[in-house]
C-alpha positions in Angstrom: -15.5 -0.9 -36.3 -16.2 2.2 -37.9 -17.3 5.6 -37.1 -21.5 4.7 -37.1 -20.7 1.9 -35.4 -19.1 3.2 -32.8 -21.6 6.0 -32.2 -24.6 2.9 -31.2 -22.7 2.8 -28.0 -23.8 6.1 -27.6 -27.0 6.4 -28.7 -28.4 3.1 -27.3 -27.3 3.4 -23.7 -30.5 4.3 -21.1 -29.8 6.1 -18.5 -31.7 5.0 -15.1 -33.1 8.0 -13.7 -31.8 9.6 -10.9 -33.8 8.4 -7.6 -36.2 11.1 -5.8 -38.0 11.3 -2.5 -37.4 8.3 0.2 -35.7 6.4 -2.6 -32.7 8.9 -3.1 -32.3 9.0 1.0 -32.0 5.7 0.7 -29.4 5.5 -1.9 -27.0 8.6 0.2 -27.7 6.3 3.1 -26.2 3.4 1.6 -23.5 5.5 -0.4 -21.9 6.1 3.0 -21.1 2.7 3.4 -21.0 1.4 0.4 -17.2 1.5 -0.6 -16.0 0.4 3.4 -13.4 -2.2 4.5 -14.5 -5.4 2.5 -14.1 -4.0 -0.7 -10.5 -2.3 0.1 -9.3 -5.5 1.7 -10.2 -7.4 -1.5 -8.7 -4.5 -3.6 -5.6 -4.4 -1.5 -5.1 -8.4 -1.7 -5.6 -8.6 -5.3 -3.1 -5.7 -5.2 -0.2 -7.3 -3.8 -0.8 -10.8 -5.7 -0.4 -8.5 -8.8 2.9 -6.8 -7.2 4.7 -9.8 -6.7 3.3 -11.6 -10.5 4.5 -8.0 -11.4 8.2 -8.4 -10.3 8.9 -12.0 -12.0 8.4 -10.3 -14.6 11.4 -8.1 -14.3 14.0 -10.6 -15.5 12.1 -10.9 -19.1 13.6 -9.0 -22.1 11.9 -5.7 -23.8 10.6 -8.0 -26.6 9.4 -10.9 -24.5 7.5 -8.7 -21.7 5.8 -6.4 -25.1 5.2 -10.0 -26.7 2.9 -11.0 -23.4 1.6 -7.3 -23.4 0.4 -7.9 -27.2 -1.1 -11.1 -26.7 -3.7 -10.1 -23.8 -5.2 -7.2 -26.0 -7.6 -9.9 -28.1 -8.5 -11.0 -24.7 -9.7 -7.4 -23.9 -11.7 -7.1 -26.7 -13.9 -9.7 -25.0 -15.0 -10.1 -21.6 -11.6 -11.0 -19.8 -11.5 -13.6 -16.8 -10.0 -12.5 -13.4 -6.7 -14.1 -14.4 -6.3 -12.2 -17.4 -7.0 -8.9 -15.9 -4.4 -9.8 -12.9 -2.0 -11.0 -15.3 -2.7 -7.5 -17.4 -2.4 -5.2 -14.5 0.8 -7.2 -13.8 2.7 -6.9 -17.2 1.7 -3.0 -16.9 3.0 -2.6 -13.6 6.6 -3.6 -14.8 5.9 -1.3 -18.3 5.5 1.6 -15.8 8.5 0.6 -13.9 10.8 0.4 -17.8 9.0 3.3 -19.5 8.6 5.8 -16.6 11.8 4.9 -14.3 10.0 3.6 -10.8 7.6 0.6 -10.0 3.9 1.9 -8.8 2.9 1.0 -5.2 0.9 -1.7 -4.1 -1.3 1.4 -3.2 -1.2 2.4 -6.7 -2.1 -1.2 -8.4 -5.1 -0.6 -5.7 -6.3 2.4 -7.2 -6.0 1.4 -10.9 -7.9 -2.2 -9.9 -10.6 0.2 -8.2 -10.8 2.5 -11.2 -11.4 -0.6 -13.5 -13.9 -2.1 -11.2 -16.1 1.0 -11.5 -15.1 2.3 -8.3 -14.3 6.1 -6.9 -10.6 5.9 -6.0 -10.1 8.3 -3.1 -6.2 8.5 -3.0 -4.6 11.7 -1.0 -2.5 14.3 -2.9 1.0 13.3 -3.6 -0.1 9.6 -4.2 0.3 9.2 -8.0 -3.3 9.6 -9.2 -1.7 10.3 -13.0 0.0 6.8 -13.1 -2.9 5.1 -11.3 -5.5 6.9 -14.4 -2.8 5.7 -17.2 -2.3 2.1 -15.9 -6.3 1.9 -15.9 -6.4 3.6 -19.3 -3.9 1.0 -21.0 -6.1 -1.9 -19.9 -9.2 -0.2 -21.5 -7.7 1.0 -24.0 -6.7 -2.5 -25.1 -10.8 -3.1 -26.2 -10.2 -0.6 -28.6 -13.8 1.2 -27.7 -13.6 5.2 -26.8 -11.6 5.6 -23.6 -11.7 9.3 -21.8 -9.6 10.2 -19.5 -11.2 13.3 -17.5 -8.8 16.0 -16.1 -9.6 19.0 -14.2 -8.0 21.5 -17.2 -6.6 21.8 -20.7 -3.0 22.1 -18.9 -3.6 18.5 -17.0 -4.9 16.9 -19.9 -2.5 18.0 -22.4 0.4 17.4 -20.0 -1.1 14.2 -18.7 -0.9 12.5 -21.8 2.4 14.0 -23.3 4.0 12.5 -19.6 2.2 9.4 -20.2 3.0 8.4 -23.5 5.7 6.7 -23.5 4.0 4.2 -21.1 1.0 3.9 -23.4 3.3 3.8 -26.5 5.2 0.8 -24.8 1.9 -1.2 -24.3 0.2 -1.1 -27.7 -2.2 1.7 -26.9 -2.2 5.4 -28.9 -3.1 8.2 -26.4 -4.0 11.9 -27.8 -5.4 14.9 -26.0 -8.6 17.1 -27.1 -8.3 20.8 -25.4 -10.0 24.1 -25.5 -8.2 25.9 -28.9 -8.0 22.2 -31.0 -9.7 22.8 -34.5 -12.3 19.8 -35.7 -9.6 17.9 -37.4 -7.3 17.6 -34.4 -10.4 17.3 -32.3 -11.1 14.0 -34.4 -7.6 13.0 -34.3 -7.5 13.6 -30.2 -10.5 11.2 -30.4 -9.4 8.7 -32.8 -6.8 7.3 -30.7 -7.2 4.4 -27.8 -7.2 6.5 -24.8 -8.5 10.6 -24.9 -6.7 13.0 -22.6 -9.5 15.7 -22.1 -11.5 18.3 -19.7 -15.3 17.8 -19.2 -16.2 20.4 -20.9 -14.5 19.8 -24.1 -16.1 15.7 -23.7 -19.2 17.3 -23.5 -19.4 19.9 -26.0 -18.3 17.7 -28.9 -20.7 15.2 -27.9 -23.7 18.2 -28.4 -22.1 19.3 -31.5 -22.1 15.8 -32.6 -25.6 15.1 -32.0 -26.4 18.7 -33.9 -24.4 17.5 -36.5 -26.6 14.1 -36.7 -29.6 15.9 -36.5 -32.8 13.6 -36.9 -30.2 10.6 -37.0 -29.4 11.1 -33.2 -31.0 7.4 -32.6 -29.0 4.1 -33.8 -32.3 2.8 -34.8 -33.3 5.9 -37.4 -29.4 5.6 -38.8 -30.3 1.9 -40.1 -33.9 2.1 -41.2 -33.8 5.4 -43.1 -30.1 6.4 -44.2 -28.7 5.5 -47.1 -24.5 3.9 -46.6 -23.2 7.0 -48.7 -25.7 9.4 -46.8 -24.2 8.1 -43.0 -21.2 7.8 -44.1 -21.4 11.4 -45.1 -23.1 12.5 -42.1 -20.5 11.0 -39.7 -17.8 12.5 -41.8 -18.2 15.8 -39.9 -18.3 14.2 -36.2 -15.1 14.0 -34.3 -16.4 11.9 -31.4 -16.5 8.2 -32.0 -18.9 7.7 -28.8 -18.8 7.1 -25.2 -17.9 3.5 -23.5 -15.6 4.5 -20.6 -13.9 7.5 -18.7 -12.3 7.4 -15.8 -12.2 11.0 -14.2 -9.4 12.8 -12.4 -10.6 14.9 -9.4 -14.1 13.9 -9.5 -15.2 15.4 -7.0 -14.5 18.8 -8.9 -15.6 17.8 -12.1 -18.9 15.9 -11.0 -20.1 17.8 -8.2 -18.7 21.4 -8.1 -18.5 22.1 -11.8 -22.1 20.4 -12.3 -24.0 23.1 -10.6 -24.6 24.2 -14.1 -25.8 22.7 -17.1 -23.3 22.9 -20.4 -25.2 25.0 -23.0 -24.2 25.3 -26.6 -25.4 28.3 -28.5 -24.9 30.3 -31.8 -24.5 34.3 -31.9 -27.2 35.8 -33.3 -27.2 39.7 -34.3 -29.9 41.0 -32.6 -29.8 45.1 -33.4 -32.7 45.9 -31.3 -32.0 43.5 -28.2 -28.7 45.2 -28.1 -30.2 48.7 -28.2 -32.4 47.8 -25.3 -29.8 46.8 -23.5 -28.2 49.6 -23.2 -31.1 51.9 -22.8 -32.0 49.5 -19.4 -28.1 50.4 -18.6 -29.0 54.4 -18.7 -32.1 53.3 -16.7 -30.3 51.7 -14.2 -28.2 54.5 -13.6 -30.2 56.8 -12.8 -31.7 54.8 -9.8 -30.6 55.0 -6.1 -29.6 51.9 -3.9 -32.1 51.7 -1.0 -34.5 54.1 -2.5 -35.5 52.2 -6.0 -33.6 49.0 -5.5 -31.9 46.9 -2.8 -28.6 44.2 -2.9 -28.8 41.0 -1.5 -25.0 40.4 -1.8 -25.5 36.9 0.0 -27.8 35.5 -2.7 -26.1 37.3 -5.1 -29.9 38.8 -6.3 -30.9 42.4 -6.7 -34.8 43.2 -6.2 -36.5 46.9 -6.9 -37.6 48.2 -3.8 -40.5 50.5 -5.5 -41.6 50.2 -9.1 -40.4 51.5 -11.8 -42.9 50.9 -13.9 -43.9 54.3 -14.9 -40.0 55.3 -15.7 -40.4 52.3 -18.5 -43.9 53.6 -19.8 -42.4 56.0 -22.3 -40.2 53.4 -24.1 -42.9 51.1 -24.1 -44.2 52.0 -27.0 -40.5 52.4 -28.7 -39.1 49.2 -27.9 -39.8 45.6 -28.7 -38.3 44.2 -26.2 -40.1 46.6 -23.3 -43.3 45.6 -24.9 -42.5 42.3 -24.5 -41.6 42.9 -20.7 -37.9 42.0 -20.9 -37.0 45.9 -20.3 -37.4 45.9 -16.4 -35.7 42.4 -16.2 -32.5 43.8 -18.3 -32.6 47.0 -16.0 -32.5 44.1 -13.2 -29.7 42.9 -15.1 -27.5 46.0 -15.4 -27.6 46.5 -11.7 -26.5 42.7 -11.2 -23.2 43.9 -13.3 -22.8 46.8 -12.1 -23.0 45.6 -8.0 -22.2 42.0 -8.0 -19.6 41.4 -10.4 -16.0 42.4 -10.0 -13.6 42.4 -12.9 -10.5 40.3 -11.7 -12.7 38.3 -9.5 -15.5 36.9 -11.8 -14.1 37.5 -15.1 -11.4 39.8 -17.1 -10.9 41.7 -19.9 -8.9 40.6 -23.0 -8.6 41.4 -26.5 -11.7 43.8 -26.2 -14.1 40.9 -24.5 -15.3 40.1 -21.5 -13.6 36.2 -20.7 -15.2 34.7 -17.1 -13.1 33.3 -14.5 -13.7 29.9 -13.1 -13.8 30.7 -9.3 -13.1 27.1 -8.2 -10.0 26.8 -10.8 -9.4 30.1 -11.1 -9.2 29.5 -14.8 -9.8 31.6 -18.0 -13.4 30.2 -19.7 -13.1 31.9 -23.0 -15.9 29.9 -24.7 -18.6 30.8 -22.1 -20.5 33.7 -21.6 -23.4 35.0 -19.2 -27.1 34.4 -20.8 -30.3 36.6 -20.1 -28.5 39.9 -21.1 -25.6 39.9 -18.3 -22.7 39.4 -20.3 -23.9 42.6 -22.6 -24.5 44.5 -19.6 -20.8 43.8 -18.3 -19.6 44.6 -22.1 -21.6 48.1 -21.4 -20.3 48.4 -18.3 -16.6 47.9 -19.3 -17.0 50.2 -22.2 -17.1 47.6 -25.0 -18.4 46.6 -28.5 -21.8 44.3 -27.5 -21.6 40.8 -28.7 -25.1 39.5 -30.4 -27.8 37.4 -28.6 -27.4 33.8 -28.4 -29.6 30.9 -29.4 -29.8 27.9 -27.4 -28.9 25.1 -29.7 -28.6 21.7 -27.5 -28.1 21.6 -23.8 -27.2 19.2 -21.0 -26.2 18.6 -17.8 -22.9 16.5 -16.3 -25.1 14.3 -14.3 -27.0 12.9 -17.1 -24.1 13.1 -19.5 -21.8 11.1 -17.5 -24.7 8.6 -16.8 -24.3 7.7 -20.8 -20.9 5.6 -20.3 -20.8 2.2 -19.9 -17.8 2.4 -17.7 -17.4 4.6 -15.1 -15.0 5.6 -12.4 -12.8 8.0 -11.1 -10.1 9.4 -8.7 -9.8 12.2 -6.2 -7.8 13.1 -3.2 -11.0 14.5 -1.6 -14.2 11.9 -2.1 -15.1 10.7 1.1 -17.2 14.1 1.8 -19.6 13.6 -1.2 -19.9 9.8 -1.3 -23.3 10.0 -1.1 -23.9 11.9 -3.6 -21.4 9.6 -5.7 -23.5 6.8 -4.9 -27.2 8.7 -5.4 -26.5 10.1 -8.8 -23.5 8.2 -10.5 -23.8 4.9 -9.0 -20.4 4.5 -7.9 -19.3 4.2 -4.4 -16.1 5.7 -2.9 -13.3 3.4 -1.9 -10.9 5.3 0.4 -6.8 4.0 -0.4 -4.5 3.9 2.2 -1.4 6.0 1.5 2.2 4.5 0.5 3.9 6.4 3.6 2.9 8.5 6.5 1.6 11.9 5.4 4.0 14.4 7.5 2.0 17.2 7.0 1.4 19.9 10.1 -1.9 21.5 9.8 -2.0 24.9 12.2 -5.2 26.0 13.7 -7.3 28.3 11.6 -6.9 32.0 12.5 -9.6 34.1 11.8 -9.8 38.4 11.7 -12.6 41.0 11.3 -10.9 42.6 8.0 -9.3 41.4 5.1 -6.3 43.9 5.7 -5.5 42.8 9.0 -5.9 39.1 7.4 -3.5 40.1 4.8 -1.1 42.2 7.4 -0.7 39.0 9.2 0.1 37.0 6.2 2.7 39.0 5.4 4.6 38.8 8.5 4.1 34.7 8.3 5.8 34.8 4.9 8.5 36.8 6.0 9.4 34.6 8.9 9.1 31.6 7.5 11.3 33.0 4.3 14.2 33.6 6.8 14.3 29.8 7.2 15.0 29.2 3.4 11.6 27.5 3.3 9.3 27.9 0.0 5.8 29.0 0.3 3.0 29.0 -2.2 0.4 31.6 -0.9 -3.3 30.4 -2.4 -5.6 33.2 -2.8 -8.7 32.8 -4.6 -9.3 35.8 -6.9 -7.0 37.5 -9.3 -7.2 41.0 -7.1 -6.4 39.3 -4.1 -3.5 37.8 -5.6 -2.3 41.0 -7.4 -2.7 42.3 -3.7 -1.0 40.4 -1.8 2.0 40.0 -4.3 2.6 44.0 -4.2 2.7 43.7 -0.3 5.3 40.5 -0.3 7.0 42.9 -3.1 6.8 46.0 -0.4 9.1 43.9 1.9 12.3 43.6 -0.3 11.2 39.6 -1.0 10.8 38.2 -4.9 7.6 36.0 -5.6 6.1 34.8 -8.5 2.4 34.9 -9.3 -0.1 32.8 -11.4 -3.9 33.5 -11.5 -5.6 33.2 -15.2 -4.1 37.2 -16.5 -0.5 35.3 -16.0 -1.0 31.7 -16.6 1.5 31.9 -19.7 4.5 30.7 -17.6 2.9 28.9 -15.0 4.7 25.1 -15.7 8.1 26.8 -15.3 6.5 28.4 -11.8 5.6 25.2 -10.7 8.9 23.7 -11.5 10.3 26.0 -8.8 7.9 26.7 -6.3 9.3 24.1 -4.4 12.8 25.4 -4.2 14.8 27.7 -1.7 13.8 30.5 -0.8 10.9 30.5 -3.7 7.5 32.6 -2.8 4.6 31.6 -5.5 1.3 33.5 -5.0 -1.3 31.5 -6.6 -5.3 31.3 -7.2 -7.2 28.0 -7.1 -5.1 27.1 -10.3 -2.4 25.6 -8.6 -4.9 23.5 -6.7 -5.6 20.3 -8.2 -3.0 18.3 -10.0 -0.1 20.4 -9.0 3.1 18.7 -8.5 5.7 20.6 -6.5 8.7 19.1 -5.9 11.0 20.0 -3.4 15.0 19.3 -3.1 16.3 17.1 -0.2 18.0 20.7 1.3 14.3 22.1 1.5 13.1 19.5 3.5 15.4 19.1 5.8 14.4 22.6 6.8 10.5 21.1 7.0 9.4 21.2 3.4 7.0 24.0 1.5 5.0 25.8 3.6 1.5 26.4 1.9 -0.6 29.8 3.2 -4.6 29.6 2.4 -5.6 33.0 2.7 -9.3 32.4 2.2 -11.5 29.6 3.3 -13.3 27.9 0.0 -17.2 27.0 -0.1 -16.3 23.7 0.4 -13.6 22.4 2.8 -12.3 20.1 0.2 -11.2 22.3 -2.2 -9.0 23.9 0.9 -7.7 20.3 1.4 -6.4 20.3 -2.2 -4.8 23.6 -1.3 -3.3 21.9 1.8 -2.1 18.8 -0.5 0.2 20.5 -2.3 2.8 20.3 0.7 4.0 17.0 2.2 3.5 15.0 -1.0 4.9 11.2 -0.8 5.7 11.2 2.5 7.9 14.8 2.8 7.7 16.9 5.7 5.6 20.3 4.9 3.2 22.7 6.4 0.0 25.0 6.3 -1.6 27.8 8.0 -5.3 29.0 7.2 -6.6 32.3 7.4 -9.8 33.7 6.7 -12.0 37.1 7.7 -15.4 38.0 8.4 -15.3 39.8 5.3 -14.7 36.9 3.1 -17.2 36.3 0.4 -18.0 32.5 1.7 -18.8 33.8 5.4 -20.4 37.4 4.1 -23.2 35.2 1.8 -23.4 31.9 4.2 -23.6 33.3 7.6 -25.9 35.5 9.1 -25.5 39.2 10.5 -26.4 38.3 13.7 -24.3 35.1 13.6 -21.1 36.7 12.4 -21.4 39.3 15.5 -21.2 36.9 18.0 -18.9 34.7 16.1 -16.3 37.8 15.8 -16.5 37.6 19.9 -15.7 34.1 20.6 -11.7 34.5 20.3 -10.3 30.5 19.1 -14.0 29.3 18.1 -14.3 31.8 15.6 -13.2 29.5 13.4 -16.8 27.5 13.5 -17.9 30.3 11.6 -16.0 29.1 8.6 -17.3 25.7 8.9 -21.1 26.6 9.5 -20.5 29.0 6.3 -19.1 26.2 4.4 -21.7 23.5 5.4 -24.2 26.5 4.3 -22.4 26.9 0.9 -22.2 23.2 0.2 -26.6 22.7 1.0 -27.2 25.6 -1.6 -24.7 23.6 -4.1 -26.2 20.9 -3.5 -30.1 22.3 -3.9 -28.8 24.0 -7.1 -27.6 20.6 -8.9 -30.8 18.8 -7.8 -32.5 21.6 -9.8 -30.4 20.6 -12.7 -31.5 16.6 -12.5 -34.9 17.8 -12.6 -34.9 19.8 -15.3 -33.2 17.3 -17.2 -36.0 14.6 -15.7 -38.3 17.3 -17.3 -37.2 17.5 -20.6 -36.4 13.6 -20.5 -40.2 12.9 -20.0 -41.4 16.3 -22.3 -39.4 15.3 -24.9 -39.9 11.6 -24.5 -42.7 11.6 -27.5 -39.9 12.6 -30.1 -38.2 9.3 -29.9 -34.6 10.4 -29.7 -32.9 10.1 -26.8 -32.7 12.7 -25.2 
């Protein structure tokens, strides 16, 4: 099959639109029940039949079990029967147990049968989610049709597949990884192989380069009736995709709901002279106006409005300026107050190299390919005193929703689903099966302690750390901004106690971190990047003296991003621990909860801590609101541009 072939599975696919009104109510009513007991006792029971076919297999040689493993790949180039897909899961079960040195769970098997099925896998931290993803990924991959595996970062993806591939190597299937600083050629290399290793971002920004790259030839259809052979073959020399058939995403929950908030854009720089002199002219402007007299700060919405007009201040330049007869002046001087008030350098992005690079706040990840539109990101350039980049041009645009709506197969895995299985259900179709873990989870949860003020939050923090470092007991200490974990790193420091910290201005050693967090004595001070898909291992001495002992120093909008903070302790059945702190002054509880509401709140001693959930349930409906704006305006261009006959 070659490369225009493979791009009809693409361009053919409809997407079903997204269900509005009493229908969609529907569908998140039925999305809460959707994945319940039937389906995991059928998954667990098909489970344990492949388990035990799994282990005669043990007693077969290297070149008998690869023989069996070669001769069920025809068979998934078709439609495989239930036998052959038991059998398959079966013989890959004891490949995992030769290549990687242990035999996956009947817990495991579980998930991987859920993932093929189509299924959201909700499996808790600890529970071998990577294995679960490859054994799934060697059975597609076998069809030899474009198989992505979705990770949460370039670090997961690119480790991921270098820890899987021996597995994958073993069964017949070639594995490669697509990341952030690839060129084209190894882009289309990552691609070209069985089973793609790669972040959502990267999936989707190739697939709108590739469809820029196709131009008019977007639709299968136009490819056939009006291109020449030499002419395609030409034309899909420069893509590096080779479509979309199945992916199977790694923490979904983070990559479908809380990075979909916003649609991916790709745009070109364009040198703009005159925008840029505008720019900073509104920046002068804006700093010559007073907070409260001209202009006030909603720091909850995150908005600035102008309190009286400043119309007549912009009357002068009028005349001089393009871009002020065009009206865009007052919005830019809107702009350079949004910079100057709302955004923190550390928190929301850092400097680097003489540019302005945002911060993911969820990952706490570097984003060096994205920047702010509508004349932000050149007002924080202005602001931090550097050279202004040009304008960009809006070349193709698209949201996850849709875009993961294109595959033919679809699943994924997360250790925190049950929350949004609704919206699972409502926009991807999929419902969430909860897995039952191997062993009991050990973990000890404290009550969360709340305070007024961040610096008594972080005075108390302190003291924890230093009482439970007298037991020999690691810690990782989540924060979730760079300054906060600078901060808190100095006052460990001020106490005579070594720690380590990574946050996206130190990320350079952060696999050797990990590698001994979970030893004696060890203190790691971490943003949201050692969050998801962190394994932290801990020696049988450590737990003996209960394990790591994970701080949250902040409570997250949502409540399951703190639970993948919590799942970093007691993994696989090992004792651990976590405490959770958080502070009226927080940003989740200073945008979500209301004056009046935090005063009496502050008062109630113990139930303080409802505060943090009313502010989270808050965060989570605004979320929510904002990705339904994205499906519409997708539904919008869908039906404006519907008269073009591409798909759109």
């Amino acid at each position: 099959m070659n490369l225009t072939d493979n791009y009809r599975l693409t361009s053919c696919k409809q997407v079903k639109k997204i269900p509005t009104g009493l229908d969609a109510l529907v569908f998140r009513m039925v999305g809460r029940f959707k994945g319940r007991r039937g389906v995991l006792r059928r998954l667990l029971r098909d489970a344990r039949l492949i388990d035990k076919l799994g282990r005669s297999y043990s007693g077969l040689s290297d070149a008998m079990l690869r023989g069996k493993l070669d001769g069920l790949q025809n068979c998934f180039r078709r439609n495989p029967d239930r036998d052959s897909l038991m059998n398959a899961f079966a013989l890959v079960q004891e490949a995992v147990a030769r290549t990687l040195g242990y035999r996956p769970y009947v817990e495991q098997v579980a998930g991987a049968l859920a993932l093929y099925r189509g299924y959201i896998a909700e499996m808790s931290t600890g529970e071998g989610k990577t294995v679960t993803a490859a054994m799934c990924g060697v059975v597609r991959g076998w069809s030899k049709r474009p198989c992505h595996v979705i990770t949460a970062n370039d670090y997961l993806a690119a480790r991921d597949a270098e820890i899987m591939k021996p597995l994958y190597s073993y069964c017949g299937v070639s594995v490669g990884a697509v990341t952030g600083t690839m060129k084209p050629a190894e882009r289309r290399e990552g691609y070209a192989a069985d089973v793609t290793y790669s972040t959502a971002k990267e999936v989707l920004a190739d697939f709108l380069r590739d469809r820029i790259a196709l131009g008019k030839f977007q639709n299968f259809s136009k490819r056939i009736v009006g291109g020449t052979s030499e002419g395609l073959e030409r034309l899909t020399g420069n893509l590096v995709q080779r479509g979309l058939y199945t992916a199977i995403v790694d923490e979904a929950d983070n990559v479908l709901i809380d990075e979909a908030v916003t649609p991916l854009i790709i745009s070109r720089e364009k040198e703009n002279a005159e925008f840029n002199e505008s720019c900073r002219v509104a920046f002068e402007i804006s700093k010559e106006l007073e907070e409260r007299r001209d202009y006030a700060v909603d720091f909850k919405n995150r908005t600035v409005r102008f309190v009286t007009d400043i119309d007549e201040r912009l009357e002068e330049l009028e005349s001089k300026d393009e871009f002020a007869r065009a009206g865009f002046l007052k919005d830019l001087v809107r702009q350079a107050l949004v910079a100057q008030k709302l955004f923190e350098c550390g928190r929301h992005y850092v400097v680097e190299e003489g540019k302005v690079v945002i911060v993911d706040e969820s990952t706490g990840r570097k984003m060096p390919m994205r920047s702010w539109n509508g004349g932000l990101h050149q007002m924080i350039e202005i602001k931090e005193g550097l050279e202004l980049s040009g304008l960009k041009e809006t070349e193709a645009r698209m949201s996850f929703q849709r875009f993961f709506r294109l595959y033919k197969n679809f699943s994924g895995m997360t250790g925190t689903g049950k929350e949004a299985a609704a919206e699972f259900w409502t926009i991807y179709g999929a419902a969430v099966v909860c897995i039952p873990n191997h062993r009991k989870n050990r973990r000890k949860v404290s009550l969360l302690k709340t305070f007024g003020t961040k610096e008594s939050k972080r005075l108390s923090i302190v003291k924890e750390v230093f009482r439970i470092h007298e037991k020999g007991r690691p810690i990782l200490i989540g924060t979730k901004d760079i300054d906060e974990s600078e901060r808190l790193a100095e006052m460990v420091t001020a106490l005579g106690l070594e720690c380590k910290v990574i946050n996206a201005v130190r990320s350079e050693e952060e696999a050797s971190i990990i590698a001994d967090a979970g030893k004696l004595g060890a203190i790691t001070v971490a943003t949201n990047m050692a969050g998801r898909g962190t394994d932290i291992k801990i020696p049988d001495k450590v737990k003996k003296l209960g394990g790591l002992h994970v701080i949250a120093t902040e409570c997250n909008p949502s409540a399951r991003i703190d639970r993948q903070l919590f799942g970093r302790s007691a993994r696989q059945g090992d004792p651990g621990s976590v405490s959770h702190y958080a502070s009226f002054e927080d940003e989740v509880l200073r945008r979500n909860l209301p004056n009046a509401l935090a005063v009496i709140f502050m008062h109630l001693g113990p139930l303080s801590a409802l505060s943090v959930r009313w502010a989270q349930y808050r965060a989570g409906r605004k979320a929510y609101r904002s990705r339904l704006s994205v499906q519409r305006t997708d539904t919008w261009l869908e039906d404006s541009l519907g008269f073009s006959g591409n798909d759109v």
